[in-house]
C-alpha positions as CSV (number, residue, x, y, z in Angstrom):
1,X,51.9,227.2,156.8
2,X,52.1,230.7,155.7
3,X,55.8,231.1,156.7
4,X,57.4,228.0,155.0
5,X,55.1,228.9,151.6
6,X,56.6,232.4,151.5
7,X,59.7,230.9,152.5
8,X,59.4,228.2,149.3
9,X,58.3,230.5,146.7
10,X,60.9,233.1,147.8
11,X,63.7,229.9,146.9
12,X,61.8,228.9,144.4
13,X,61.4,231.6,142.5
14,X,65.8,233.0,143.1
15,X,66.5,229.4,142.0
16,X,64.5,229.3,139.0
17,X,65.4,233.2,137.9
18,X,69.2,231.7,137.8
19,X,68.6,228.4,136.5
20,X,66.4,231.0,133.9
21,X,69.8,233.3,133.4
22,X,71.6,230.5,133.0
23,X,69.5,228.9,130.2
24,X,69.3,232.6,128.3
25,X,72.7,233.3,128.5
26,X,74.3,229.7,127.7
27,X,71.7,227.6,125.9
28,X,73.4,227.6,123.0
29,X,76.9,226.0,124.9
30,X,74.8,223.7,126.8
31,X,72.8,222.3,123.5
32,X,76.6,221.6,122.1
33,X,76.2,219.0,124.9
34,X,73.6,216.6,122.9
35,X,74.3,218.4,119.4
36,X,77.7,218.6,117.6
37,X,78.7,222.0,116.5
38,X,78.3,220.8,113.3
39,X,74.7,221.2,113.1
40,X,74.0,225.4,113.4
41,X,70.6,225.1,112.5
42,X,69.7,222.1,115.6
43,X,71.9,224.7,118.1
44,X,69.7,227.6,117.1
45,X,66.7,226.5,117.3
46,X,67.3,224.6,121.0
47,X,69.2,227.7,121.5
48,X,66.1,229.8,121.0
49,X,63.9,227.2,122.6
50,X,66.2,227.2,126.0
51,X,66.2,230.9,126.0
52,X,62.1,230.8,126.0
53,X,61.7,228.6,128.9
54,X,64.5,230.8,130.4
55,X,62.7,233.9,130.6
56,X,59.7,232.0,132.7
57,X,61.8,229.4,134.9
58,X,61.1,231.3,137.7
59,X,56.9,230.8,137.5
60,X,57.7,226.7,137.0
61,X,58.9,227.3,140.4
62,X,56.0,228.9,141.6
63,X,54.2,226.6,139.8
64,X,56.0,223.5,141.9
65,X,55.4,225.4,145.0
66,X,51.5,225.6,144.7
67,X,51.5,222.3,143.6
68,X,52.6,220.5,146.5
69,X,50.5,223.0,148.6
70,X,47.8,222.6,147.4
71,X,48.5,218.6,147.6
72,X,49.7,218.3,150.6
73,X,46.8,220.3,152.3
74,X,44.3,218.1,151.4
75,X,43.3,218.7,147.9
76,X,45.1,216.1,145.4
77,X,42.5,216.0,142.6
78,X,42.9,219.9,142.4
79,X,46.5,219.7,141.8
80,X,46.0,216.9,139.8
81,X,43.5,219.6,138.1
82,X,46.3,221.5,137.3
83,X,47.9,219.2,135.1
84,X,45.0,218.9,133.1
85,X,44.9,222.7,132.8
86,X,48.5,222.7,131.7
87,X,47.7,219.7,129.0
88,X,44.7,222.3,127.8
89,X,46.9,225.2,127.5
90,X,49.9,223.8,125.5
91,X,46.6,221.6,123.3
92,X,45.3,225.6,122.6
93,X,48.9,227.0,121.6
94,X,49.4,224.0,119.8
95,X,46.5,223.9,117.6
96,X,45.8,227.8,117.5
97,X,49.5,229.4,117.8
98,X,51.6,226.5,115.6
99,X,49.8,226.8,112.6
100,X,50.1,230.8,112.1
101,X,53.9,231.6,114.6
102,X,55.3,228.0,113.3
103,X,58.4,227.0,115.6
104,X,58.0,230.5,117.7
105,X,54.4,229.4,119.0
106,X,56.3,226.1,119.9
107,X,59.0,227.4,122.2
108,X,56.2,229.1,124.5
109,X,53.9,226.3,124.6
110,X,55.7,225.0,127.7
111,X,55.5,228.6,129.0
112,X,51.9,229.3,128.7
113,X,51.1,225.9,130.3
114,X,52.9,227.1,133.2
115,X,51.2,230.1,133.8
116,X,48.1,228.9,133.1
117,X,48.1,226.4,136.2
118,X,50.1,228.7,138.2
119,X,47.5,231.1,138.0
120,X,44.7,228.4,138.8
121,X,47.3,227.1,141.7
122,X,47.5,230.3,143.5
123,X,43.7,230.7,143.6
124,X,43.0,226.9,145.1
125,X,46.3,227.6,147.1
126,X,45.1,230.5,149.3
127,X,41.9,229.0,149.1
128,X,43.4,225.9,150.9
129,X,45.5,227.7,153.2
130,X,42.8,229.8,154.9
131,X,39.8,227.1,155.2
132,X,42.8,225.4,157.1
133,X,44.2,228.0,158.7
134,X,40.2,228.6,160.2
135,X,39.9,225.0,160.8
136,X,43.0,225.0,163.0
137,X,41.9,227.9,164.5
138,X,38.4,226.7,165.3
139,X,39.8,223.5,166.7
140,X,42.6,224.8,169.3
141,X,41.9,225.4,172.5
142,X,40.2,229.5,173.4
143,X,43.1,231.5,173.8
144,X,46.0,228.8,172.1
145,X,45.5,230.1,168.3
146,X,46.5,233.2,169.0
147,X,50.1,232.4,170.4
């Protein structure tokens, strides 16, 4: 279990740190894909919006790979948990940050969402991982959980 988490979040994480480059360096090029040139204002602000979520792609990875760890060892409501963590942090920016930062606050709302559950994820994820790591252990056979 250990092995193919570290092996996920490794991949996760490289994927999601050149998705992230990707979206810093050409959001502006891949918003001219939906918006016409035309419209500089509409390409700046997705611009700057892409280039937000860019710098923190690589935790929405993390954040995926917690997820369905924390799912799939048992535990659904408390990745389901997660979501509703996420759904409180982009309420707080939303309500708290919007009103003073304006469009700023908005482009990290995603962000802090991410982090938020990612942070609560990794918690319930090692917390999953060794009460079944010691239930395997207590289950096999004297001498066969070590090998």
């Amino acid at each position: 279990m250990k092995k193919g988490l570290r092996q996920t979040v490794v991949m996760s994480v490289l994927y999601g740190a050149a998705a992230g480059t990707v979206l810093i360096l050409f959001g502006r090029n891949l918003s001219m894909l939906f918006l016409s040139a035309d419209n500089a204002e509409a390409l700046d602000a997705s611009a700057r919006y892409l280039r937000c979520m860019g710098y923190f792609y690589w935790v929405l990875g993390l954040l995926n790979c917690f997820r369905n760890e924390v799912q799939a060892l048992g535990y659904p409501g408390r990745a389901m948990l997660a979501g509703a963590i996420e759904m409180g942090a982009r309420s707080f920016v939303a309500t708290t940050f919007v009103p003073i930062f304006g469009y700023a606050a908005i482009c990290w709302t995603d962000q802090s969402a991410w982090c938020s559950a990612t942070v609560y994820l990794i918690i319930m994820g090692t917390y999953a991982i060794k009460k079944r790591t010691r239930e395997v252990d207590l289950a096999a056979p004297s001498g066969a959980a070590a090998k």
